[in-house]
C-alpha positions as YAML, in Angstrom:
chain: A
units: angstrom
residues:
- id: 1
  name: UNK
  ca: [52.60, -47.84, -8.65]
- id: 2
  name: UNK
  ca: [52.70, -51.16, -6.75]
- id: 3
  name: UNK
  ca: [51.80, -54.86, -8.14]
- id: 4
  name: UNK
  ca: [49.26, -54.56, -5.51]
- id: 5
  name: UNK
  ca: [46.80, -52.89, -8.59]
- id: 6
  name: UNK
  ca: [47.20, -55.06, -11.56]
- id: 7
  name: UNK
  ca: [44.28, -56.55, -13.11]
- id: 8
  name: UNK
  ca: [43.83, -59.25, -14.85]
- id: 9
  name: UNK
  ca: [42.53, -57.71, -18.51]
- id: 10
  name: UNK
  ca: [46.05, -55.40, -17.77]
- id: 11
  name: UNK
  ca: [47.94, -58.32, -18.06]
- id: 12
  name: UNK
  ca: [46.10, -60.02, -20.95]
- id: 13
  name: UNK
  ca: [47.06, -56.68, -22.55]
- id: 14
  name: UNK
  ca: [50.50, -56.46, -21.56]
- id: 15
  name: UNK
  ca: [50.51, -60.68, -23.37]
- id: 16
  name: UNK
  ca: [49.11, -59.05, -26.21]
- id: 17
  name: UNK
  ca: [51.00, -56.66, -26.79]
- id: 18
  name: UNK
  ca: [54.16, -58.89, -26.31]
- id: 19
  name: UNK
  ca: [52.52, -61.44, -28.79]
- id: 20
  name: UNK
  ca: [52.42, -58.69, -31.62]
- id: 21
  name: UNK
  ca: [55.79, -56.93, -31.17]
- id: 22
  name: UNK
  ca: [57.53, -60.40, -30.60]
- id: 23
  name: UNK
  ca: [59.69, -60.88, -27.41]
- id: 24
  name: UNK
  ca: [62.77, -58.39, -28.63]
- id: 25
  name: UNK
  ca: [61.08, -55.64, -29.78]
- id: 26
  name: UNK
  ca: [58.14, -55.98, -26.62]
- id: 27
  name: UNK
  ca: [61.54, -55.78, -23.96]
- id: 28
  name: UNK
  ca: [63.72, -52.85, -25.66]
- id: 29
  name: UNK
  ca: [60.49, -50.54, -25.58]
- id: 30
  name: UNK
  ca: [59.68, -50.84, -21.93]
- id: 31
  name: UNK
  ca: [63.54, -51.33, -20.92]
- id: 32
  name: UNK
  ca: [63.72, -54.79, -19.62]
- id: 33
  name: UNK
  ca: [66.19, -57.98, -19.97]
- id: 34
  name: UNK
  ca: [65.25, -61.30, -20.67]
- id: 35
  name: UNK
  ca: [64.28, -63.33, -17.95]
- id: 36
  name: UNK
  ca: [66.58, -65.99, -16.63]
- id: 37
  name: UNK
  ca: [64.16, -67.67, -14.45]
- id: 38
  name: UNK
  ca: [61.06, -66.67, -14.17]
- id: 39
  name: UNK
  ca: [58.19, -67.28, -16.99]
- id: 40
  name: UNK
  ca: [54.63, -66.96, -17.29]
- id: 41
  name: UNK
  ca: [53.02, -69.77, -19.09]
- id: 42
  name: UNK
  ca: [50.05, -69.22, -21.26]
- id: 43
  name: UNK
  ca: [48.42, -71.37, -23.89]
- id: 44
  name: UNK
  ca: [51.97, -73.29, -24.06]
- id: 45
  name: UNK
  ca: [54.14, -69.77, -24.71]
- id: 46
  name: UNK
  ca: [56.50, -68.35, -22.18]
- id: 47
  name: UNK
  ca: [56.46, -64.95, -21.56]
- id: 48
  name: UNK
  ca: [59.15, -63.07, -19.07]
- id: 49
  name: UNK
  ca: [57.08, -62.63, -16.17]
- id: 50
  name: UNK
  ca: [58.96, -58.97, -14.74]
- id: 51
  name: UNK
  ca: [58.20, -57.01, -17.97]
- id: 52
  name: UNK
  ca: [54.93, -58.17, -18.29]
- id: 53
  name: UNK
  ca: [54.23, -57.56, -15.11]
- id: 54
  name: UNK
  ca: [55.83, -54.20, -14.90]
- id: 55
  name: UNK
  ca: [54.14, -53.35, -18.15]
- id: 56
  name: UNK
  ca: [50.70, -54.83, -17.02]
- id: 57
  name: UNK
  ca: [50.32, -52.00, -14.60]
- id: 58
  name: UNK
  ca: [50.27, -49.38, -17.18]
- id: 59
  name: UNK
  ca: [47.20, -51.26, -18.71]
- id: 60
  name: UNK
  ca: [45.53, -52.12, -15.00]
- id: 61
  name: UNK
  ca: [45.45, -47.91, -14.36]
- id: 62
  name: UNK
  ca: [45.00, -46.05, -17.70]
- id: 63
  name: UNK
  ca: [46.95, -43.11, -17.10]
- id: 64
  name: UNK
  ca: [50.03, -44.34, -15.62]
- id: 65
  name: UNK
  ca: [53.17, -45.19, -16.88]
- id: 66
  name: UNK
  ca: [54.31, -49.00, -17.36]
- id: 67
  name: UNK
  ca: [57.34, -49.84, -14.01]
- id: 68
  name: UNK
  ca: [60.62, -49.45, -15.52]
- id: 69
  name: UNK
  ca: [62.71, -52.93, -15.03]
- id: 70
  name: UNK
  ca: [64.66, -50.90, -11.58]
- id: 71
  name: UNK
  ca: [61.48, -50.13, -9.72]
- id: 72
  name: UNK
  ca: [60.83, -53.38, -8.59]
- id: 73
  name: UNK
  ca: [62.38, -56.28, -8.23]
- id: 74
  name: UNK
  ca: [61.52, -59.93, -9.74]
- id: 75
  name: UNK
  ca: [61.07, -62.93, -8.02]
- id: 76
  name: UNK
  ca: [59.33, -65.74, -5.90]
- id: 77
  name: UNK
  ca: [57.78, -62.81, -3.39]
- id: 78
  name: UNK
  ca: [57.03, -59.88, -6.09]
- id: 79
  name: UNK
  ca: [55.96, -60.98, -9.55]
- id: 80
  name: UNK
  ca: [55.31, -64.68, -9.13]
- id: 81
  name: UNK
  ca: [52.86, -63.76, -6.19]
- id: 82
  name: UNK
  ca: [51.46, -60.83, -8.01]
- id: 83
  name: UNK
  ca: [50.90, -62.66, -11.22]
- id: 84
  name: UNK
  ca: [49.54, -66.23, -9.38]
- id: 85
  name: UNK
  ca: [46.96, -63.95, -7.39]
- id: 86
  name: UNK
  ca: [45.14, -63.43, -10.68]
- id: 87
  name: UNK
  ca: [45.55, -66.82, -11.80]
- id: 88
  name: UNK
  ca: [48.22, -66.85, -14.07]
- id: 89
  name: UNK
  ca: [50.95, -69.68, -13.88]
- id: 90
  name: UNK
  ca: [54.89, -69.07, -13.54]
- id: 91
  name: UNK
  ca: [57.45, -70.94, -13.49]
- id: 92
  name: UNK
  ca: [60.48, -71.00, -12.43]
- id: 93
  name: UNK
  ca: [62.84, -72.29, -14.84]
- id: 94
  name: UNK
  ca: [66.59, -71.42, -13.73]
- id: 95
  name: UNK
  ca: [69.29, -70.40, -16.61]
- id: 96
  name: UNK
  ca: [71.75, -73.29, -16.96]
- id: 97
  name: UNK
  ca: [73.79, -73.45, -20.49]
- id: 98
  name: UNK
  ca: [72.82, -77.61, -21.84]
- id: 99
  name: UNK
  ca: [75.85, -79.78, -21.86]
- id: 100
  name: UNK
  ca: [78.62, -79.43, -24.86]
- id: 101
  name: UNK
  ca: [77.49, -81.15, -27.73]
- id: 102
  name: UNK
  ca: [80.03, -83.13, -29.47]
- id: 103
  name: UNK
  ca: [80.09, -80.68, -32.41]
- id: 104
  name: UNK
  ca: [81.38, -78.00, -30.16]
- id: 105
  name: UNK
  ca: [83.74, -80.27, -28.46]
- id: 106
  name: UNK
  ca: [85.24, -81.25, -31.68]
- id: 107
  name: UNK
  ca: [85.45, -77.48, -32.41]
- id: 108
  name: UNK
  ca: [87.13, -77.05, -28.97]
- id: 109
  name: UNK
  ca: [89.36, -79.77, -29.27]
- id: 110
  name: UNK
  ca: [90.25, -78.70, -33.10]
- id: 111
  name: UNK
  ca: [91.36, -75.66, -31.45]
- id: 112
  name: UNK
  ca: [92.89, -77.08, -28.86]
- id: 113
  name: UNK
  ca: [95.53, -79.00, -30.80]
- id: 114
  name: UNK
  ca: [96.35, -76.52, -33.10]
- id: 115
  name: UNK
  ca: [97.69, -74.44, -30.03]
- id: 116
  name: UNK
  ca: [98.41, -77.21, -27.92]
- id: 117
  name: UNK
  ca: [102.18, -75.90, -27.83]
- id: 118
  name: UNK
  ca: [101.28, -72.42, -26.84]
- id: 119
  name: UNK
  ca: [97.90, -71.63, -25.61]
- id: 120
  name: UNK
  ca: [96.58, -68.02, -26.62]
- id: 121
  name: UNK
  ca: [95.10, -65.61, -23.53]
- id: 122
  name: UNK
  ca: [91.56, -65.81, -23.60]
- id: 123
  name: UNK
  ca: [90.91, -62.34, -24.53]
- id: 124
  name: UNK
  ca: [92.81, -62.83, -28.27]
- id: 125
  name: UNK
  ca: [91.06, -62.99, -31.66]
- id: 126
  name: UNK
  ca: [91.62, -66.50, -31.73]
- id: 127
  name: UNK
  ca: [89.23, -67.43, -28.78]
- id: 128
  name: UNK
  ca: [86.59, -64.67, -29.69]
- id: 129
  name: UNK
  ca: [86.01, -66.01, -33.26]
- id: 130
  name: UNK
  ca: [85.71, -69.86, -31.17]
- id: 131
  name: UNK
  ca: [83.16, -68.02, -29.16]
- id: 132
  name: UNK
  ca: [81.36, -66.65, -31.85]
- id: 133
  name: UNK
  ca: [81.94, -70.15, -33.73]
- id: 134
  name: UNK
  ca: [80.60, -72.36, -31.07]
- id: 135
  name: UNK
  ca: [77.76, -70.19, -29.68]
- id: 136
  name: UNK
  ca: [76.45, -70.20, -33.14]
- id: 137
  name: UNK
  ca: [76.57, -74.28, -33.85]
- id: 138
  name: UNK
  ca: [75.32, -74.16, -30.09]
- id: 139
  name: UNK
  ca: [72.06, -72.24, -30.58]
- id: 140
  name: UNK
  ca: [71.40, -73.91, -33.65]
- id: 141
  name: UNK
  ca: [71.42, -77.69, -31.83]
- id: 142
  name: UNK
  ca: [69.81, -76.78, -28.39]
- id: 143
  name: UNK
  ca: [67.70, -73.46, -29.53]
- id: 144
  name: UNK
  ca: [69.75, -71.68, -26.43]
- id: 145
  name: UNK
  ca: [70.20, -68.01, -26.53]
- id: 146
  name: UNK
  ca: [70.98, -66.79, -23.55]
- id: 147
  name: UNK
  ca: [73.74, -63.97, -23.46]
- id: 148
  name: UNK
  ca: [76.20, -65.61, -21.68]
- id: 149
  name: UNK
  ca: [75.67, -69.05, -23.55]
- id: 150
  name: UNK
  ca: [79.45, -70.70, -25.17]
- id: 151
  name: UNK
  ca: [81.10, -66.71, -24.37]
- id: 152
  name: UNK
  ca: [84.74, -66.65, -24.41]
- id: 153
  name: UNK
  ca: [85.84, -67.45, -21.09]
- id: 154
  name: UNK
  ca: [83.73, -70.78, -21.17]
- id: 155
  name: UNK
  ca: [85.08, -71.97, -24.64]
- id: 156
  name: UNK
  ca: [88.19, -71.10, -23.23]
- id: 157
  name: UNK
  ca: [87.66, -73.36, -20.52]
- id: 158
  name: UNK
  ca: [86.35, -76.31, -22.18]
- id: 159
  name: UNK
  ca: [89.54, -76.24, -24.47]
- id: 160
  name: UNK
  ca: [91.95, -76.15, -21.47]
- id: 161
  name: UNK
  ca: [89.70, -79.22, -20.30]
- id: 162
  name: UNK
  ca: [91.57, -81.31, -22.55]
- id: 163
  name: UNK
  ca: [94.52, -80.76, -20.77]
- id: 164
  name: UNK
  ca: [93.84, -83.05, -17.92]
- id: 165
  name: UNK
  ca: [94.17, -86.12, -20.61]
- id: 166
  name: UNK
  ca: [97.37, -84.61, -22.74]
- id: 167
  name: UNK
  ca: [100.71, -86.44, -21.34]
- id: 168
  name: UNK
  ca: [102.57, -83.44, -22.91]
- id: 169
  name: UNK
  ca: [100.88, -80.95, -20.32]
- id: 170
  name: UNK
  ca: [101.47, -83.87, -17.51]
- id: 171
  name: UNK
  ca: [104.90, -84.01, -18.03]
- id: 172
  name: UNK
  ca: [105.06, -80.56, -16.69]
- id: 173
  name: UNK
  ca: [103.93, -81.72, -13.63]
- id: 174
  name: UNK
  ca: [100.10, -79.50, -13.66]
- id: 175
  name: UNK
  ca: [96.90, -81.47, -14.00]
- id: 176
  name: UNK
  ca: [94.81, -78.91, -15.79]
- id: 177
  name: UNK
  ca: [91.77, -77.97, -15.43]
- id: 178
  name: UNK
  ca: [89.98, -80.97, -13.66]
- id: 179
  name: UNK
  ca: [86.20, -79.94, -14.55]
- id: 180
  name: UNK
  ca: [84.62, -81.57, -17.16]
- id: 181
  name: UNK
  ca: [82.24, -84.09, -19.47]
- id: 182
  name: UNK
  ca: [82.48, -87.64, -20.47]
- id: 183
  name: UNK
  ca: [81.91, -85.85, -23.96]
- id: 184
  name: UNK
  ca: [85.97, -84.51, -23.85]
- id: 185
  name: UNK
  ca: [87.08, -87.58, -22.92]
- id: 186
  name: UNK
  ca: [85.65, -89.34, -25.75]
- id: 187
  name: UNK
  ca: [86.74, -86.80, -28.05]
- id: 188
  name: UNK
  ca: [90.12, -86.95, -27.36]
- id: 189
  name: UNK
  ca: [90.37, -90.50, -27.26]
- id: 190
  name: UNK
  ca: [88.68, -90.65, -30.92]
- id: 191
  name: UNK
  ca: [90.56, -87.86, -32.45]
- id: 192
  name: UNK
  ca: [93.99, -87.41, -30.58]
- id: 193
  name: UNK
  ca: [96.09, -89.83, -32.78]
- id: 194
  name: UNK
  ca: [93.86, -88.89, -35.97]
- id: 195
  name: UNK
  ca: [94.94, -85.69, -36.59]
- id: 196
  name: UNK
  ca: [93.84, -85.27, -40.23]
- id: 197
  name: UNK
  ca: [90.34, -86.92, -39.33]
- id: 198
  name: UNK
  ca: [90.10, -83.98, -36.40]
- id: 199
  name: UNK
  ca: [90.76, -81.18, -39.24]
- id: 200
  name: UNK
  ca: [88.06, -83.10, -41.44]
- id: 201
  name: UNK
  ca: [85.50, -82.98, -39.09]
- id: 202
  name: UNK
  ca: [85.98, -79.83, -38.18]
- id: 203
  name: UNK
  ca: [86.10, -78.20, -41.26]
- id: 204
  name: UNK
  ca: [82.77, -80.43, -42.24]
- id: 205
  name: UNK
  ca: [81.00, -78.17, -39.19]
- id: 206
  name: UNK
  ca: [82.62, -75.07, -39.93]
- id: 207
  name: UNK
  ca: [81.19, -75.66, -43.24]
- id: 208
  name: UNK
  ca: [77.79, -76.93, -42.47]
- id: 209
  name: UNK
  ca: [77.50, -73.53, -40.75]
- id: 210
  name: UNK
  ca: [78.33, -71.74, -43.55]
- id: 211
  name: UNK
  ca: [75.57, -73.72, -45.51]
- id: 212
  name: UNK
  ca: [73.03, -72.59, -42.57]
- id: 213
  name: UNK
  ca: [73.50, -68.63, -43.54]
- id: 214
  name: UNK
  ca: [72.96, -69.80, -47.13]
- id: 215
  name: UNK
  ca: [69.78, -71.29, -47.34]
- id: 216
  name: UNK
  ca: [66.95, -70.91, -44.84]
- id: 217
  name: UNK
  ca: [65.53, -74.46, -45.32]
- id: 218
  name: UNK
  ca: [68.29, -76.36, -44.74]
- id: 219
  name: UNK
  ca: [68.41, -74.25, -41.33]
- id: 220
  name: UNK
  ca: [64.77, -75.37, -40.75]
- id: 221
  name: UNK
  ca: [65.86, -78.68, -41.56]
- id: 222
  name: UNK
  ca: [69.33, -79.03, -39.57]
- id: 223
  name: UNK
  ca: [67.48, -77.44, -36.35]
- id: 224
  name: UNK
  ca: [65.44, -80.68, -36.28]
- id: 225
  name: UNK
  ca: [66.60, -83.65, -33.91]
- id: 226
  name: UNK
  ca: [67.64, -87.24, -34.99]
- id: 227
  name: UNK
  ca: [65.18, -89.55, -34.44]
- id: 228
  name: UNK
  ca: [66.09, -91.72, -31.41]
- id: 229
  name: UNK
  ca: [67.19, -95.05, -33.76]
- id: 230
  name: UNK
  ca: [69.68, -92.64, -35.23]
- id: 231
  name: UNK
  ca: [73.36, -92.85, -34.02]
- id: 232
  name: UNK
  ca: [75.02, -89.52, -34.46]
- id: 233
  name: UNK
  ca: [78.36, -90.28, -36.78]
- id: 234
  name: UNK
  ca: [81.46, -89.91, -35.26]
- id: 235
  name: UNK
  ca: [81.90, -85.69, -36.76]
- id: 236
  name: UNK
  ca: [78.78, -84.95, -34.38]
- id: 237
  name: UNK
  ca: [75.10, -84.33, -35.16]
- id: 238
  name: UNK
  ca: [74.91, -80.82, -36.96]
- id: 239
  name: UNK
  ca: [76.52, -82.88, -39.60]
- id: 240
  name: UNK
  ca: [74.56, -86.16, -39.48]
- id: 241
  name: UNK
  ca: [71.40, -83.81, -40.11]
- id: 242
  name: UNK
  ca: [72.88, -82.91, -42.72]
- id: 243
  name: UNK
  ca: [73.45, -86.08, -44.42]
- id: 244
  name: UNK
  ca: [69.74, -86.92, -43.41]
- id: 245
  name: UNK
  ca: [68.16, -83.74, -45.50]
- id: 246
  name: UNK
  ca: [70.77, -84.93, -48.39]
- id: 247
  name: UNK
  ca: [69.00, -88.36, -48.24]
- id: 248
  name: UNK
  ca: [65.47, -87.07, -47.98]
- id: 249
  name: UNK
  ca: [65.87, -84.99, -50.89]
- id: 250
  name: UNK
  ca: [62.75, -86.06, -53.01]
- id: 251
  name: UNK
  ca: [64.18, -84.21, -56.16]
- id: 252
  name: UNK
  ca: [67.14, -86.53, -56.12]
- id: 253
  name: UNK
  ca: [65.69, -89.45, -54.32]
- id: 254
  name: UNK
  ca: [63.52, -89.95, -57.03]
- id: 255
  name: UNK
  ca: [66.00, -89.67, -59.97]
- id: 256
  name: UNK
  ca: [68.32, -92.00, -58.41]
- id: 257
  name: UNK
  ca: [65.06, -94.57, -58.47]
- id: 258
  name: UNK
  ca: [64.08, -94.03, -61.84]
- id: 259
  name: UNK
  ca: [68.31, -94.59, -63.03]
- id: 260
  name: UNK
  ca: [68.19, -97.95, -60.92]
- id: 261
  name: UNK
  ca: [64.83, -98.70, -62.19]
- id: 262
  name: UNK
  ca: [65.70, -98.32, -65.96]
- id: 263
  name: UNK
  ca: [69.08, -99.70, -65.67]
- id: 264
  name: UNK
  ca: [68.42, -103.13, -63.71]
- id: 265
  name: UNK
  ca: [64.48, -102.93, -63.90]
- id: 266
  name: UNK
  ca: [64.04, -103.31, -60.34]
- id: 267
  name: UNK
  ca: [64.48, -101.56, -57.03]
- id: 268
  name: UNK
  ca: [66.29, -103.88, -54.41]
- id: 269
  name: UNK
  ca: [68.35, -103.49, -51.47]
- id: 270
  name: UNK
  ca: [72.12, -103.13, -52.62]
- id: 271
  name: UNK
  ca: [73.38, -105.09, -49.13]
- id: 272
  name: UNK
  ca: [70.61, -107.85, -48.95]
- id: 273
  name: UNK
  ca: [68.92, -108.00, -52.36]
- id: 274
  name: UNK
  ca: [65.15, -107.57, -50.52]
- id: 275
  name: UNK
  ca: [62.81, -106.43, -53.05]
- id: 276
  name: UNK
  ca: [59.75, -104.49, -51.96]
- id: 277
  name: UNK
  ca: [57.52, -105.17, -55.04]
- id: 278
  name: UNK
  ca: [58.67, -108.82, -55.20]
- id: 279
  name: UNK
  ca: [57.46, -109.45, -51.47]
- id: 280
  name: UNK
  ca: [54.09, -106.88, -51.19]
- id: 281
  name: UNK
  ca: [53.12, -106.66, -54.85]
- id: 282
  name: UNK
  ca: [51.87, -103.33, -56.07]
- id: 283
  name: UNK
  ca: [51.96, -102.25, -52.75]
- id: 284
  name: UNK
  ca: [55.44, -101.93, -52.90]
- id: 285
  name: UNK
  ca: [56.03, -101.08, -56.36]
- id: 286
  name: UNK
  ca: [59.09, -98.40, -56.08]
- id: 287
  name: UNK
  ca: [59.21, -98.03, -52.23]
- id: 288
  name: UNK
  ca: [63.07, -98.45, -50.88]
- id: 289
  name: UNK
  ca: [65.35, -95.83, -49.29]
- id: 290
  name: UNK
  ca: [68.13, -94.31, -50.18]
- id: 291
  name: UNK
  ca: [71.96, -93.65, -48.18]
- id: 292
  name: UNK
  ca: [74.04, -91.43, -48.84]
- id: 293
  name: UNK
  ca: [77.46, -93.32, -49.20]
- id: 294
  name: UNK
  ca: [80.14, -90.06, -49.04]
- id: 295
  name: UNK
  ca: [81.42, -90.08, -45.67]
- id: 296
  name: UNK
  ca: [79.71, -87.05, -43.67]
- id: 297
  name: UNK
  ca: [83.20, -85.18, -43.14]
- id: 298
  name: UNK
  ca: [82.88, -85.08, -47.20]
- id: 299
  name: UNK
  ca: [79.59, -83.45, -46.96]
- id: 300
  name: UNK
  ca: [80.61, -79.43, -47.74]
- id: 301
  name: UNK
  ca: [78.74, -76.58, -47.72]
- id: 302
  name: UNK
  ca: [79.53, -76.19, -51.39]
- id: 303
  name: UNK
  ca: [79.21, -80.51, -52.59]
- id: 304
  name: UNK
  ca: [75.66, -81.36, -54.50]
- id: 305
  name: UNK
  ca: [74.82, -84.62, -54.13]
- id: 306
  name: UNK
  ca: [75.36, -86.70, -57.03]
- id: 307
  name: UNK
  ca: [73.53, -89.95, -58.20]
- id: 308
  name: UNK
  ca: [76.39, -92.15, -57.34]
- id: 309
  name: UNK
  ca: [76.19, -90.77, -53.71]
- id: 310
  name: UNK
  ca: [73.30, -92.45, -53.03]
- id: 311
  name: UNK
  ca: [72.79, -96.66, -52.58]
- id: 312
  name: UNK
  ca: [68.98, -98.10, -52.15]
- id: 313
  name: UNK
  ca: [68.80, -99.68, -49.34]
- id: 314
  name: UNK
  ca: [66.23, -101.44, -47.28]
- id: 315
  name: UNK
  ca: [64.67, -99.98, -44.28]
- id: 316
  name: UNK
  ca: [66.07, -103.03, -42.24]
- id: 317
  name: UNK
  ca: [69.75, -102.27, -43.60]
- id: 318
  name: UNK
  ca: [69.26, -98.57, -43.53]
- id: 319
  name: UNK
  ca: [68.62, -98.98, -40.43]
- id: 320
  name: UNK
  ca: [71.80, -100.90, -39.37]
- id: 321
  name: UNK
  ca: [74.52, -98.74, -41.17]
- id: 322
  name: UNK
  ca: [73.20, -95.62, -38.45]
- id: 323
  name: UNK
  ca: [72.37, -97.97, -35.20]
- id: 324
  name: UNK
  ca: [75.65, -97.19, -33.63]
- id: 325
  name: UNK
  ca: [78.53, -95.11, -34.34]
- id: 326
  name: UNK
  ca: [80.89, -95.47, -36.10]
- id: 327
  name: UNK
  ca: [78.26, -96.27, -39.02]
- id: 328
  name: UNK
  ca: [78.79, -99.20, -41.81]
- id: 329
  name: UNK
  ca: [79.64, -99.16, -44.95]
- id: 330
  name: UNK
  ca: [78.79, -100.85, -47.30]
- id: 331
  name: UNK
  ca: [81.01, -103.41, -47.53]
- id: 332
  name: UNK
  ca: [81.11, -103.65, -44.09]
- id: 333
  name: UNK
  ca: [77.31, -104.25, -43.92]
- id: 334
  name: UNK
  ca: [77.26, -106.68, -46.54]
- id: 335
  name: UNK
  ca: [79.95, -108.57, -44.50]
- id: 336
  name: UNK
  ca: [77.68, -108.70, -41.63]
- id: 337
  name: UNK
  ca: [74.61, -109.99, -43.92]
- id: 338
  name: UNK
  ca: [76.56, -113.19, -44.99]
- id: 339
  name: UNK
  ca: [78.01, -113.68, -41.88]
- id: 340
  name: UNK
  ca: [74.63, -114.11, -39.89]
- id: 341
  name: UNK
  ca: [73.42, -115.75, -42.73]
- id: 342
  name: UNK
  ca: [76.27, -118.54, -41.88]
- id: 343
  name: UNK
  ca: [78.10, -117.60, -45.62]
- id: 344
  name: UNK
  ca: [81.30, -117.00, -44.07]
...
């Protein structure tokens, strides 16, 4: 049965019907792959235009079967054409895997110097659990799920990347692998003479992930970007989110207010002494934010945040400890405060 007879109410069907099994279950009945770049758009959705169109035919002539995914081909000339006659929009949206974060660098390059004497093959343990490791963080930042997204033989890759900057592989007299980010370079500059920093950020990821399989808010909550004032600290940004949810925490938020309230009778900034209530009045009566002071690497799966954890600062100053990486502390902040303020 060609594309030539579907209808318009057979592919509303065939959208419906995707809508209530959900995308997985809607392609293993009929027998079709995910699309890799070509979607029809409806109502803001994407929907992957061969299998509904192959399936829309079943509903444009009751009676017939739906096209199995080798019948016909997708495409520019076949389903785009067949589904734009009718008036539905596709796109065409090729696959491309987004640019290494610097979590999975980190994770790379972690790996990379632990075998920097003696590379494993590709095909080893070692390099399927990175795979595994990576693709995970990796869907979690960018939401990415195609099947060949962070496999083995990229990861692989990306860690022998780092051997175009290692002197040890130079002396050899091979360049490496000459492909790669700005990302690797950066990474290896910040991290190749700080060994024990390296293991502490990576193990701060690897356990961030853990804390993802644990507890399906914090998921919700690390899958959500930075806002744009927000540097990402120097570990990466799966655990900067994390350090944001620990300071957004109402529950604990709120006790650590209550301890500085009954203890100094007052909520004021800890770097510049700005008091909200002393400035607006009622208005600001209790309204300051609080940091979390423990160094992100420090931020486990497994750690609770404690009262002492957390310093009230003012937006202003809460605001400069995260501007850039790597962020203040705050001493260093409060250094910074007296030294524009012509103290020093």
């Amino acid at each position: 049965m060609a594309l030539s007879t579907l209808t318009e109410a057979g592919v509303l069907a065939a959208l419906a019907e995707f809508d209530e099994l959900g995308r997985d279950a809607f392609l293993a009945r009929y027998g079709f792959r995910k699309s890799k770049s070509y979607f029809l758009v409806r109502n803001g959705q994407r929907y992957d235009s061969k299998a509904i169109a192959g399936v829309a035919v079943a509903f444009s002539q009751p009676g017939t079967d739906a096209l199995s995914a080798s019948a016909f081909s997708g495409g520019e000339a076949t389903v785009q054409a067949a589904l734009n006659r009718l008036g539905f929009e596709v796109v065409y949206e090729p696959s491309r895997n987004p640019d290494w974060s610097r979590d999975e660098l980190i994770l790379a390059f972690d790996f990379y110097m632990r075998h920097r004497d003696r590379m494993p093959d590709k095909s080893t343990a070692d390099v399927l659990d990175l795979s595994k490791e990576i693709s995970k963080l990796g869907k979690l930042i960018h939401a990415h799920a195609d099947e060949t997204f962070r496999n083995a033989n990229g990861v692989y890759m990306k860690a022998m990347n780092f051997r175009r900057f290692d002197p040890n592989f130079r002396e050899t007299g091979r360049a490496g692998l000459s492909r790669g980010g700005h990302g690797d370079e950066l990474v290896w500059r910040d991290f190749v003479d700080a060994p024990g920093a390296l293991a502490a950020a990576a193990a701060a990821i690897r356990s961030t992930l853990a804390l993802v399989d644990e507890d399906e808010e914090i998921a919700e909550q690390l899958a959500q970007p930075l806002e744009d004032d927000f540097a990402e600290a120097t570990e990466g940004g799966l655990v900067t989110r994390l350090h944001r949810t620990r300071e957004r925490n109402k529950a604990i938020v709120k006790r650590k207010k209550e301890a500085v309230a009954r203890q100094r009778g007052r909520l004021i900034c800890e770097a510049c002494e700005f008091d909200f209530e002393g400035r607006y009045g009622d208005r600001g009566r209790g309204f300051i934010e609080c940091h979390h002071v423990r160094p992100v690497s420090e931020l486990t799966g497994q750690s609770l945040t404690r009262l002492n954890d957390l310093a009230l600062l003012c937006s202003n100053c809460h605001r400069m400890v995260h501007a850039k990486a790597p962020w203040l502390s705050l001493v260093e902040l409060r250094a910074l405060i007296e030294r524009g303020a012509g103290l020093n």
